[in-house]
Structures are given as C-alpha cells and as structure tokens.
MINUDREN-708238 format. One line per 5 residues: for each residue y, z, x of C-alpha. Coordinates in Angstrom, 3 decimals, padded with zeros to 6 digits. Example, Ala and Ser with C-alpha at 12.3 -4.5 7.8 and 13.67 -1.06 7.14 Angstrom:
<rs>
-004.500/007.800/012.300  -001.060/007.140/013.670
</rs>
This chain:
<rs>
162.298/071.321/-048.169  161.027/067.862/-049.330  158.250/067.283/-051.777  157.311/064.027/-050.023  154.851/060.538/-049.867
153.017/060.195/-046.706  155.361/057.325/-045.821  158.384/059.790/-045.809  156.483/061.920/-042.730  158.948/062.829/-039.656
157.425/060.985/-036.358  156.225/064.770/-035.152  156.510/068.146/-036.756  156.622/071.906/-034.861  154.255/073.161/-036.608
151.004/071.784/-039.295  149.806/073.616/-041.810  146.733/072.428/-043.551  146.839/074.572/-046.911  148.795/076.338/-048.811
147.294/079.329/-050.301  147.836/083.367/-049.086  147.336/081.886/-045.401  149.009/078.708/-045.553  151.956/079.888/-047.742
152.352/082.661/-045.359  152.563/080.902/-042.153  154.634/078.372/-043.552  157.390/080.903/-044.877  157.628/083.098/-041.837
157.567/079.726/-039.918  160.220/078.174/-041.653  162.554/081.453/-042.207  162.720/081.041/-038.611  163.463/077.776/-038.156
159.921/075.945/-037.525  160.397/072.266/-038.471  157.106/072.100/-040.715  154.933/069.951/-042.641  152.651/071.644/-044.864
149.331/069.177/-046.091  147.434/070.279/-049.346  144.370/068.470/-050.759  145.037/069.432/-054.794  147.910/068.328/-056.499
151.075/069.775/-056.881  151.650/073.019/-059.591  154.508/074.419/-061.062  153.944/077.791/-062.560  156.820/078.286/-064.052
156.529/075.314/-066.318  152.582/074.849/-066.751  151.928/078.768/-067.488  150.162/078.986/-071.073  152.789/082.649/-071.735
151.783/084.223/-075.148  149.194/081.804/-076.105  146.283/083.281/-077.923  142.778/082.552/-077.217  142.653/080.233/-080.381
145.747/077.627/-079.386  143.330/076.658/-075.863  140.647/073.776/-076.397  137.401/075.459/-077.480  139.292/078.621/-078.596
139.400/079.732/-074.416  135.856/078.924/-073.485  134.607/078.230/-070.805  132.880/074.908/-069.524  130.914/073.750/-066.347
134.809/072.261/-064.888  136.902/075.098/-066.529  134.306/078.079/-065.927  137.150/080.655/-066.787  138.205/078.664/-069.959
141.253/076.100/-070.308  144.133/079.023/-069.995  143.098/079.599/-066.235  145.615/078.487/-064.039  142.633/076.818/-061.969
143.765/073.145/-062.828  141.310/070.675/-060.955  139.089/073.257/-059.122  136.505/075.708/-059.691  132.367/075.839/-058.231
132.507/072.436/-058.818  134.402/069.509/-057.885  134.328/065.931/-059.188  133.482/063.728/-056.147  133.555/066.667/-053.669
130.421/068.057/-053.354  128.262/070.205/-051.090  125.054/071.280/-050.138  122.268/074.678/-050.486  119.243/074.788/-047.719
117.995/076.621/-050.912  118.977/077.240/-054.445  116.824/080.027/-054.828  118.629/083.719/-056.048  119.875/085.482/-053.443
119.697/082.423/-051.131  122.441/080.203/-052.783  125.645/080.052/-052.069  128.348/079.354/-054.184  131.764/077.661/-053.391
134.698/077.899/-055.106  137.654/075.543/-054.380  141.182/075.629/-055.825  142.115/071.985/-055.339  145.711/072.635/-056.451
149.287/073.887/-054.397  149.248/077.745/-054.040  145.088/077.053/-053.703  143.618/080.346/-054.855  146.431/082.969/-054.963
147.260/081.255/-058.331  143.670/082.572/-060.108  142.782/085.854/-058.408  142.865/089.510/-059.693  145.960/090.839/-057.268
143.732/093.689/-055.928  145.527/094.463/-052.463  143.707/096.895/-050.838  144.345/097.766/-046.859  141.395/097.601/-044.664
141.305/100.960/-042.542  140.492/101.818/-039.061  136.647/102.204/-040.200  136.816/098.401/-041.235  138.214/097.342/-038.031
135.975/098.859/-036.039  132.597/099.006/-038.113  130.020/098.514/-034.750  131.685/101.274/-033.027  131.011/103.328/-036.332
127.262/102.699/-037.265  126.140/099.522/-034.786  126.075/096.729/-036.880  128.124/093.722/-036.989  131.444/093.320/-035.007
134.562/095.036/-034.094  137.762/093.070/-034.852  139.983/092.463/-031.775  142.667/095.094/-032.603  142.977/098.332/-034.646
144.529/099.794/-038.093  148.051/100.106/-036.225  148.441/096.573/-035.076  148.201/095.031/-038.479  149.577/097.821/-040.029
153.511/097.060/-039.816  152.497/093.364/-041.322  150.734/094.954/-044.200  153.708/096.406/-045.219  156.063/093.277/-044.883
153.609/091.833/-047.067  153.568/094.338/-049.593  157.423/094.467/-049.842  157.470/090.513/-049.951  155.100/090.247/-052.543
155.105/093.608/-054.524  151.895/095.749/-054.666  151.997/098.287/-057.425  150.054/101.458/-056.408  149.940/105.078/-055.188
149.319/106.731/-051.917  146.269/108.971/-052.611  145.149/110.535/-048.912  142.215/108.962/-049.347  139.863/108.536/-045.966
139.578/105.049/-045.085  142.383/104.021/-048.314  145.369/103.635/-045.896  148.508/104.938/-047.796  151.523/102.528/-047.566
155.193/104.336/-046.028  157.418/105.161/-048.712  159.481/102.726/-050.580  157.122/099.937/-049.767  154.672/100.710/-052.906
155.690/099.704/-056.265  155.615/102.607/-059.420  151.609/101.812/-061.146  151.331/101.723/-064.862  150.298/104.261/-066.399
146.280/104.440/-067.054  145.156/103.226/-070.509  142.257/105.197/-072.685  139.736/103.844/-071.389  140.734/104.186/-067.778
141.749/108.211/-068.534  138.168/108.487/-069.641  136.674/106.951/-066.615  138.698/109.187/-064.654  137.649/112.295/-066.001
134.036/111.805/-066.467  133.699/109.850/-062.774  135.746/112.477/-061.781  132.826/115.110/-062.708  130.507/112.946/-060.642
132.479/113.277/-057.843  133.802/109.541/-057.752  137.489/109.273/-057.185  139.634/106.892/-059.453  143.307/106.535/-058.452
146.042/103.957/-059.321  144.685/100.320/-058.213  146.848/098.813/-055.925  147.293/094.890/-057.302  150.558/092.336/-056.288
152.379/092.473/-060.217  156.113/093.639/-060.501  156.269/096.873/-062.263  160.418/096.678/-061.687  162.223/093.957/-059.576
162.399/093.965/-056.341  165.449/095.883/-054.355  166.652/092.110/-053.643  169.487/094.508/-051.771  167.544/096.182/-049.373
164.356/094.436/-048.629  165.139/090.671/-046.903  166.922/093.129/-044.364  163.496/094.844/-043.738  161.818/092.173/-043.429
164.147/090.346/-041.498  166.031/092.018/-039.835  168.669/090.244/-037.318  168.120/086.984/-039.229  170.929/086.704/-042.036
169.904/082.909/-043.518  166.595/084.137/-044.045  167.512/087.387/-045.532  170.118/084.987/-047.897  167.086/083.027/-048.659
164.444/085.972/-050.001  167.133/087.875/-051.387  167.684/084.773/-053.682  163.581/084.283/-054.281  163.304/088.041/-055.072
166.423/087.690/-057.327  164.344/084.826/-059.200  161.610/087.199/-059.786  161.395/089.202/-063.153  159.282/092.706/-063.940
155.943/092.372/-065.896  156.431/092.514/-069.172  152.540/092.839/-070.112  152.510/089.592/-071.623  150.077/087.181/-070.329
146.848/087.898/-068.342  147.549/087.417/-064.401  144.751/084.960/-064.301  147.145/082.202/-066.053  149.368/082.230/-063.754
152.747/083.601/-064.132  155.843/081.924/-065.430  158.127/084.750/-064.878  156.896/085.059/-061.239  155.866/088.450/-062.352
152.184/088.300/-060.170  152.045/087.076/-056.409  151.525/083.187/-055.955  152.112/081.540/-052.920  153.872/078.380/-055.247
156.346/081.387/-056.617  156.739/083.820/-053.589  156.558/082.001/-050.257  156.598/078.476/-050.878  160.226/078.860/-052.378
161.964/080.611/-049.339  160.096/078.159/-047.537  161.825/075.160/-049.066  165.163/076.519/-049.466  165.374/076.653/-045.820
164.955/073.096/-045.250  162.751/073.342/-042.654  159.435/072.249/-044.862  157.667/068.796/-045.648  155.541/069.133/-048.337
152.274/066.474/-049.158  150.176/067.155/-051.825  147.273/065.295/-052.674  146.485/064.942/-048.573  142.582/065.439/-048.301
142.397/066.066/-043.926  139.829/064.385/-042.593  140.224/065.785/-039.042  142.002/067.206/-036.268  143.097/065.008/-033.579
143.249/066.037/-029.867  145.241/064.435/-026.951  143.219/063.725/-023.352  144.478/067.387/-022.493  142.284/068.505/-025.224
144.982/070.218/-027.271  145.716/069.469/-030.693  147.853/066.754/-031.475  147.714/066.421/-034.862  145.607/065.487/-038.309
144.493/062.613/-040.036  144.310/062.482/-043.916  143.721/060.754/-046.995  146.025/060.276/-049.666  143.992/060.661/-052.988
146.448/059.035/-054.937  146.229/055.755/-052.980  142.960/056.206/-050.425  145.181/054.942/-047.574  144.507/056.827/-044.310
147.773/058.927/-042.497  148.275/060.541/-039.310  150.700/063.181/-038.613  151.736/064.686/-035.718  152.596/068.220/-034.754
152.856/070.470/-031.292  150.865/073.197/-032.631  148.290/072.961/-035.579  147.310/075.914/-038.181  144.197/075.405/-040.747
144.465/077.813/-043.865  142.598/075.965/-046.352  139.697/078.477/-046.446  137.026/079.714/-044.448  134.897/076.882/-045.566
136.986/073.927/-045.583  138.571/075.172/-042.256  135.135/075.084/-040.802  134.397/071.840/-042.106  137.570/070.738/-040.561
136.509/071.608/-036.915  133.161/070.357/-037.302  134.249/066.821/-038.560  136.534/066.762/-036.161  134.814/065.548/-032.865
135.274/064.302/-029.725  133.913/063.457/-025.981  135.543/066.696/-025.456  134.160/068.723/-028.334  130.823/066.756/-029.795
130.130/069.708/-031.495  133.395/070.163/-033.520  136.375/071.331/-032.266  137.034/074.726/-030.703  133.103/075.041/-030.708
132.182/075.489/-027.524  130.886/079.078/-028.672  128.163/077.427/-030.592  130.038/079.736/-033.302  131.693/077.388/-036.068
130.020/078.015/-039.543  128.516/080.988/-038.215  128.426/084.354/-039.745  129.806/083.416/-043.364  130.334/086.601/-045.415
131.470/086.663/-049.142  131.949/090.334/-051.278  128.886/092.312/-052.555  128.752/092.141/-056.249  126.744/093.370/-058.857
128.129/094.477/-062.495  126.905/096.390/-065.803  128.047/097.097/-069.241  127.883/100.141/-071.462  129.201/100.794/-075.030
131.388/103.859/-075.602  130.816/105.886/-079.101  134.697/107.825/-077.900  136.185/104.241/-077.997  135.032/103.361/-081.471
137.477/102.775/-084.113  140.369/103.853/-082.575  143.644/103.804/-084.265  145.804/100.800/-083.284  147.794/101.382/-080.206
149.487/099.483/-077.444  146.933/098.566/-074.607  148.653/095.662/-072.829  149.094/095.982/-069.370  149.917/094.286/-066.097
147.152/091.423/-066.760  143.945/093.369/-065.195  142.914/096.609/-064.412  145.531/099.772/-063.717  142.786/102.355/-062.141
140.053/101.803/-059.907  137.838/103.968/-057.902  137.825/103.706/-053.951  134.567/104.488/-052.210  133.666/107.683/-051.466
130.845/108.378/-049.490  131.429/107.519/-045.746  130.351/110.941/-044.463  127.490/110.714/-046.649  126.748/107.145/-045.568
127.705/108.043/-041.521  124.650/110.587/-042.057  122.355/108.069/-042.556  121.719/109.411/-046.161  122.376/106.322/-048.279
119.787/103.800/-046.625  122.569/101.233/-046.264  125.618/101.396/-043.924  128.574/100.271/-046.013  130.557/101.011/-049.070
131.847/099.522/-051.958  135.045/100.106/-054.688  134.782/100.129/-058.336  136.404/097.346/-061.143  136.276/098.355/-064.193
137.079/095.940/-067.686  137.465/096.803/-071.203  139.744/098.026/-074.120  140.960/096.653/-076.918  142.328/093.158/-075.542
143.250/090.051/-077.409  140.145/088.995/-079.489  138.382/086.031/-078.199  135.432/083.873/-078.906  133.291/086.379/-076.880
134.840/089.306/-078.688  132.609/090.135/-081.576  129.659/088.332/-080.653  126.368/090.198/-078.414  126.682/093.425/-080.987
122.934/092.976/-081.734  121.952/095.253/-079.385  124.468/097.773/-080.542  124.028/097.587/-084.509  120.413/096.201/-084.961
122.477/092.655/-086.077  124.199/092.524/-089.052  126.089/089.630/-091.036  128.466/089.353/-094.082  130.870/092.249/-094.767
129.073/094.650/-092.530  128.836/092.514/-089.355  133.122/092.232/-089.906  132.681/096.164/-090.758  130.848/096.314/-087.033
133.425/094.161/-085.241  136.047/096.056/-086.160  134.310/099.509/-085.420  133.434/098.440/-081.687  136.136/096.432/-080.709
137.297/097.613/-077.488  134.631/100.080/-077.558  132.612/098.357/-074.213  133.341/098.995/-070.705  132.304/097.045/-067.393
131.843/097.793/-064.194  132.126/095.727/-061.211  131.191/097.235/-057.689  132.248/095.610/-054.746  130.910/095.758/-051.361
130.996/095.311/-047.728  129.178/092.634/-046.229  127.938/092.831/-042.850  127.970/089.322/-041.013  124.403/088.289/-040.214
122.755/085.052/-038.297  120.865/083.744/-041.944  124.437/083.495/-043.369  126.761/079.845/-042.642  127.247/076.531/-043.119
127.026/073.306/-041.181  127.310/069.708/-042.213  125.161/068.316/-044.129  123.586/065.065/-042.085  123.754/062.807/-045.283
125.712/063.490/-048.124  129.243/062.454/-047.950  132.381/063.219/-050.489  134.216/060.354/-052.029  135.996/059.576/-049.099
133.654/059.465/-046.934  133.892/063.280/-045.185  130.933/064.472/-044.571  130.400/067.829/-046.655  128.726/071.069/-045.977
125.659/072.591/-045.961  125.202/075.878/-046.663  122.574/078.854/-045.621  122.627/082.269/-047.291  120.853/085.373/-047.302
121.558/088.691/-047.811  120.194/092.140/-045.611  118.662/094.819/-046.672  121.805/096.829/-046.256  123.396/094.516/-049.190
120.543/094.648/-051.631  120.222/098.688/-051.085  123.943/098.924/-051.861  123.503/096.460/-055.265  120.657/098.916/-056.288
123.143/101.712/-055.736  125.978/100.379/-058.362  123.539/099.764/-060.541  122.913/103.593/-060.614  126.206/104.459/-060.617
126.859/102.493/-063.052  124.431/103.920/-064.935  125.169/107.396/-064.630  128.959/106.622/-065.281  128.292/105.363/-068.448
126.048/108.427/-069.308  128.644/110.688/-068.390  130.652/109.456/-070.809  128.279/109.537/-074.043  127.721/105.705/-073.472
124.904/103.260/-074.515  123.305/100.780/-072.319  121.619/097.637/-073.405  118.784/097.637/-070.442  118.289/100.444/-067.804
120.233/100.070/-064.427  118.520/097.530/-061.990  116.432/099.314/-059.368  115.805/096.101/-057.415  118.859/095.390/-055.702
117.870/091.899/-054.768  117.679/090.885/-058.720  121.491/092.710/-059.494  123.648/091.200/-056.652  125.115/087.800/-057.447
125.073/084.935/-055.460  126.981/084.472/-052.377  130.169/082.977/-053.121  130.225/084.427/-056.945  133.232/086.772/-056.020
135.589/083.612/-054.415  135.936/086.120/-051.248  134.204/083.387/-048.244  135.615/084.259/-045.034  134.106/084.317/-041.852
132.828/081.356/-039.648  134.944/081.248/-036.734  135.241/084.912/-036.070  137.681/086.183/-033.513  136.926/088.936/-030.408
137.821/089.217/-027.135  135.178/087.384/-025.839  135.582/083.227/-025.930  131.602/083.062/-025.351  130.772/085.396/-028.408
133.649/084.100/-030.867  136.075/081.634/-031.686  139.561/082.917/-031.923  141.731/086.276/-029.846  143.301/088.441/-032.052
146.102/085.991/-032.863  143.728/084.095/-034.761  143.943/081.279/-031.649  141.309/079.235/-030.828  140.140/080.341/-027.201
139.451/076.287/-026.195  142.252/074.746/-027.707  145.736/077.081/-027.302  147.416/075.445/-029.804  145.018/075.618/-032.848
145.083/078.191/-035.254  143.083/079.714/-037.712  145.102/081.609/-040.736  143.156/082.426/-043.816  139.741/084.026/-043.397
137.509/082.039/-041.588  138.426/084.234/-038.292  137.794/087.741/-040.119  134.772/089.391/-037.982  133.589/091.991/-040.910
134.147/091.704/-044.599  135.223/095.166/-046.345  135.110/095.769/-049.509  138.611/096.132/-049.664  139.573/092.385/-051.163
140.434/090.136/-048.656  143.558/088.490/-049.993  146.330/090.927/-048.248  144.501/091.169/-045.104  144.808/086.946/-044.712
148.550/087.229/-045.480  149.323/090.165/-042.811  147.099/088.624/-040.278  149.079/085.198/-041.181  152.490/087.069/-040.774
151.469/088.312/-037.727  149.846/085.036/-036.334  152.815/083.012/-037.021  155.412/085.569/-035.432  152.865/085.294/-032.579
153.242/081.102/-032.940  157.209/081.422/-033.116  157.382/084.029/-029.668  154.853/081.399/-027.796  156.923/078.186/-028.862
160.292/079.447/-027.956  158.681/080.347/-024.511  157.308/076.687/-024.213  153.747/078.222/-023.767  152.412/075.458/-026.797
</rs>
C-alpha cells in the first residue's frame, strides 16, 4: 500500500473506493486480499490510532476538563478529529428545523470515518428484519434472507472480534461456535437491571460489541476466512497478531491504541496495505462520478483540500461507501445527458426513503447504588449487558399500536469523575453546597442509571434528502437538503420506552426527576441524533421500485456499487454497523467473481 498525493495516482485502478469507514474499509480489504489493484479516496485527513489515542488520560488533562463544544460535541478525548453535526465550510440544509422534523447529520471527516467513534454494538439482523412487509405490511423486504448474509456475518465477527453470548433468543440470531468472543462479566449495576427487568419480563443478556476480550486465534482464523488463499491468510494472521486484549483502560469512544476495539484504520485498512495492492488519498473531497458514452462508470473526480486543485481517477468498476448521505449526494451531483437526474436514478429513488435509529432516553437515581464501597468497575469501554426486544408475538397481535421493536442501552456506575459528574444533584438532595454538597457527591456517585431504547424505523415517503438548489460547500458541491418526519408507528414506540423506562427504574427502588413522557412525539430525538443514516438508494428486485439487486449494484449502471448503508431497505433496531460490513464482504466477493469473468 501507498499513502499517496494525487499526482502519484496509477493511470487506471480495478477497483474505486470512495470511503473508508465499516463499508469502505471492508471492500477495500477483501478486495485487496485478493489481489484487486485499488485506490481508496477519503475526504478527512489521515488518523493514526495508535499514536493519537488519549490512553489513561483523565477527564481533567483534555481542554475544558472533557467538555464538550459546538465542534467537539463529545468533548476533546473523542477520537472524532475534524467531524461531528457540524462541519466548517461543509454545510447542509433542513426543509424545517422544527422537532421531530429536523434532521441531523453527522460526518466523520477523518480515515476509518465513523468506525473510529461508535459504541461497537454488533447485533445480527434476523429473518424478521429481512423480511418486515411479509411480516406486518409495511415498508420493504430486502432482496435476500437471514441465510444469505449469514456466512458473512460471521467472517466479520471473527475478523473483527464481537464479544457476546448466544442466548436462543427469537429474532437475536446466535453466532456458530468459536466465532463469539467470551463477554465480561456484568457489573452491579447491570446485575441489578437484570434481575429487576428480569421480573418485568424484559430479557437482558451479554451485549454483543467488537472489543477483544482475549486475542484472536491468529492460528486458526485467516484460514477460515480465507481459505485456499495463503498470502492473505499470512497477511491477517500478522494484523490479528498486532492486536492486543482489552485491558479496560480507556473508553472505546477514544479510539484505541492497542487495537483493542474494531476500527477500520486498525483492522482492515492494515491487511489492506500490507498486500500492496492499495493507493491511499486522503484529504480527496469527490465531486462526482464520471461515466463513459456506454454509460458505465469510468471513474471520479475530486478535490484535493490541501491544495483545491481538481483530480480525476480512473477505475473499471466504482464502489461509494462514504455514507448513506454523502453517497447520495454523490449520484445526484453527478449528472449527465444520460442521467440528468443523478446517476443510477432512473428509479426516481436517490435520497429517497432515509431512515436513522429510533431514540428516546431517561434517567433514574438508584438508593441500592448509593455509597457503595470502592470496587473495580472498569470495563470494555461501554456497556457489558443489554436487553434485546421482546415482544414480537405481542407486537404481531396487533397489541402494541406500533409494528416494530426496539433494544435497550443502558449507562451508569461509578466511572471516572468528570465535569458532569457531581453536578444536576438538585433534584436529588434539594441542592446543597459546602461540606454537605461534597458529602452528597460522594454518596450518589455512580448511583444514576440511563436508559437508551433503540428502535426500528420503517422507511416512509416524508423521509430524504435532495440537493439543495442554492447553497454550495466551499468547493463549490452543491450540498443537501434534507426532509424528515417520523410515523405514528415511531412516536408510539418513543412513548413506549418512556414507560419502560419508567417502570424499570421503579422496579428497582429508583427515583425519577420528571414522570415518563406520554407523548412520544416530544421523547424521540431528532433524526440523525443516533449517527445510524442509511437508506436512500434502497435495493429489491425490482429496477423500477429501487436502486440496487442484492449485491448492492446499481440496476442502470453494472459497474457501480453501493457499500455502506445507503442501499439498506428497512432499518432494525439492531445497529447497523455489522450489517454494512457483511453486506460489504459479500458485495465485494460478488465484485471479485464478476471481474475475473470479465462481466465489468
């Protein structure tokens, strides 16, 4: 691999892959492993966990003690270096700002793009997910079932390393055995949680989240996942080698300088350059996709931000992965006599049907947490236990008043104090200062508990985004537009976490500072708030009703592909991170069988 300046680019490439995040950094590495000449094209600039990774620093040694600010929202020890809901000189558009109509976008603007800050859930979707219209009518079926992703989900898991445990759940697909890595063991407050959901009839089982709880059998597993191919299995077995276990130092959310966590920059973008088969440009803002007279994809123009010169690069067969959104944006901007309404739009379908997670969170304080003795509470950098949903006969019945489900987060324990820590007690003690208000810190530290629900999203028509007809970004791009609104069926299931919230709490002897929120539509956040956009050029098997097959292909231009999660029909609640790499995985073995056959 070569970290290179535009003016190092080969004449023509295989393979283009604009982004380098879960999709990106997954088609690149099974690309390359298999000896795709590629050039990979990322708009932030480049990162280097190992080296730029804040390990052990307390809250105190980051600039405003770890608080956070409009351009470091998560405070200055997030690995989120240039990016965030806003960018400087990159900005985009609302039809309306109103709550519950907004939409909020989160970009990463940095190598790895947004596998660098996200929590490692990696949940499976299940057969119900993948076929939600057959099950209660609404929304779409995806193009294929549980058992053709399946074998790619657990490549991925064994490439990356999911903690976890297989729990029989319905719709929780188990992984086989010896792909799942041993969970840590549940902390107080997550024991407590367990038993008293438990008597509510909740489930909570081992989370399932990409950290190393042990290395990885470097031995065993390039041969799974490669098997017949000995230089790539030389190459992983060396990138797992440079992998160490957690050792429950730093949260995941820093970034990892042991390569503990999965990050593209520290799982498959090093496999990918050892081979020698990758070109790497950061700092290379696309502009569009070019086509030849054919209509196929020739290549992509770009922008280098460091000088503002324009490139071109060409390539046989182009894959976008830099988002749902900026993958849309892509196609539209890129037009043509051919495609005046953006390429691979002949649907009508580009932008549409944007979906982000359901979210909606509350807080209660825990008298059984107060002033516990001093113990050890670290842990893999987020949450061990979570609680899968549960009521999909209930909800099949038609008993619910909304058709899909939702998992539970939940926060807390006695964590390293921050600015935040001791501060909103009021409620709690009445307010206090002096001696007594350090008496009251100490006495409910670690005694709060959050919970976050998150839900399935069915795709509607009020929900996508389109370019705006004015506003520009520095360079000139035209930026998008965006149109949100959520169903009925979303703002039911808000109301419902509220209420189980609620009663969780309860069940547990806890205090809440307001009652749970019985109007939905004031509880759920904004769309975009959870950073899971995908949708807007769904795939099905119909090129008049969608815009990529199953392979995530573009039905009017054979040799354009879509891998991160702009082609995802239906948006689970199961996070959406693991189901972009294994649909990645499986698109690019689908890209490698079609160009050794000449077919692109």
């Amino acid at each position: 691999m070569a970290l290179i300046t535009p003016d190092k680019l080969k004449s023509s490439y295989d393979v283009i892959v604009v982004g380098s995040g879960a999709g990106g950094g997954q088609t690149a590495y099974t690309l390359t492993l298999e000896g795709i000449k590629v050039l990979m094209l990322e708009a932030g600039r480049n990162y280097v966990p190992e080296t730029e990774t804040p390990m052990f620093e307390t809250p105190d040694q980051a600039p405003l003690r770890g608080a956070g600010t409009p351009d470091k929202p998560f405070g200055f020890h997030d690995s989120t270096i240039d990016g965030g809901w806003t960018v400087p000189g990159e900005p985009y558009t609302c039809a309306n700002n109103e709550r519950g109509r907004k939409f909020e976008w989160w970009r990463a603007r940095m190598l790895g793009g947004r596998t660098n800050h996200w929590g490692r859930y990696s949940f499976r979707n299940g057969q119900y997910d993948f076929k939600p219209r057959t099950r209660d009518g609404l929304g779409f079926d995806w193009p294929m079932d549980y058992a053709d992703l399946a074998p790619y989900y657990d490549k991925v898991e064994m490439l990356i390393g999911v903690y976890g445990e297989n729990d029989g759940l319905e719709n929780t697909p188990d992984s086989p055995p010896g792909v799942l890595l041993p969970a840590p063991k549940p902390r107080v407050g997550d024991l407590l949680f367990r038993k008293h959901a438990g008597r509510l009839g909740i489930p909570v089982v081992a989370a399932h989240r990409a950290v190393l709880t042990k290395r990885l059998d470097a031995g065993n597993l390039p041969a799974r996942l490669h098997p017949g191919n000995p230089a790539a299995q030389r190459l992983v077995r060396e990138a797992m080698e440079g992998r160490a276990a957690c050792y429950w130092a730093t949260e995941c959310g820093r970034g990892c300088a042991i390569r503990a966590t999965y990050q593209s920059t520290t799982v498959h973008l090093p496999p990918a350059m050892a081979s020698g088969n990758l070109d790497l440009v950061t700092n290379a803002m696309v502009r569009e996709v070019t086509t030849a007279p054919d209509g196929k994809a020739s290549g992509v123009t770009f922008i280098d931000k460091t000088t503002g010169r324009e490139h071109r690069a060409a390539g046989r067969v182009i894959v976008l992965a830099a988002s749902s959104g900026e993958t849309v944006r892509l196609m539209l901007n890129s037009k043509s006599a051919r495609f005046p309404q953006g390429l691979a739009n002949s649907s009508g379908l580009v932008g549409k049907y944007l979906m982000d997670t359901v979210g909606a969170s509350f807080t209660g304080q825990i008298p059984a947490l107060e002033d516990l003795p001093p113990h050890n509470e670290d842990g893999a950098g987020g949450a061990h236990v979570y609680a899968p949903w549960w009521q999909y006969q209930e909800q099949l019945a038609g008993k619910l008043g909304f058709a899909r489900g939702y998992h539970i987060e939940i926060d807390g324990g006695r964590r390293l104090p921050g600015m935040r820590t001791a501060g909103g007690l009021e409620w709690v003690t009445g307010g206090s200062y002096g001696r007594k208000f350090k008496e009251d810190a100490r006495r409910y530290y670690g005694s709060f508990m959050s919970f976050s629900g998150r839900g399935d999203m069915i795709p509607n028509e009020d929900s996508f985004c389109e370019l705006d007809p004015a506003v520009k970004d520095k360079w000139g791009i035209p930026v998008l537009r965006f149109h949100w609104k959520w169903s009925e069926h979303e703002i039911r299931q808000a109301a419902h976490m509220q209420q189980t919230f609620a009663d969780i709490v309860s069940a547990m002897g806890g205090k809440m500072r307001q009652p749970p929120e019985k109007d939905g539509a004031k509880a759920i956040a904004n769309g975009g708030v959870i950073i899971h956009e995908v949708g807007g050029a769904i795939m099905g098997t119909d090129p008049a009703k969608s815009v990529t097959n199953q392979w995530s292909q573009t039905w009017d231009v054979p040799n354009l592909f879509l891998t991160d999660g702009a082609p995802f029909c239906s948006n689970a609640d199961k996070n959406p991170t693991l189901t972009i790499m294994a649909q990645a995985w499986r698109a690019a073995d689908h890209i490698v069988a079609e160009l050794k056959k000449h077919n692109l």
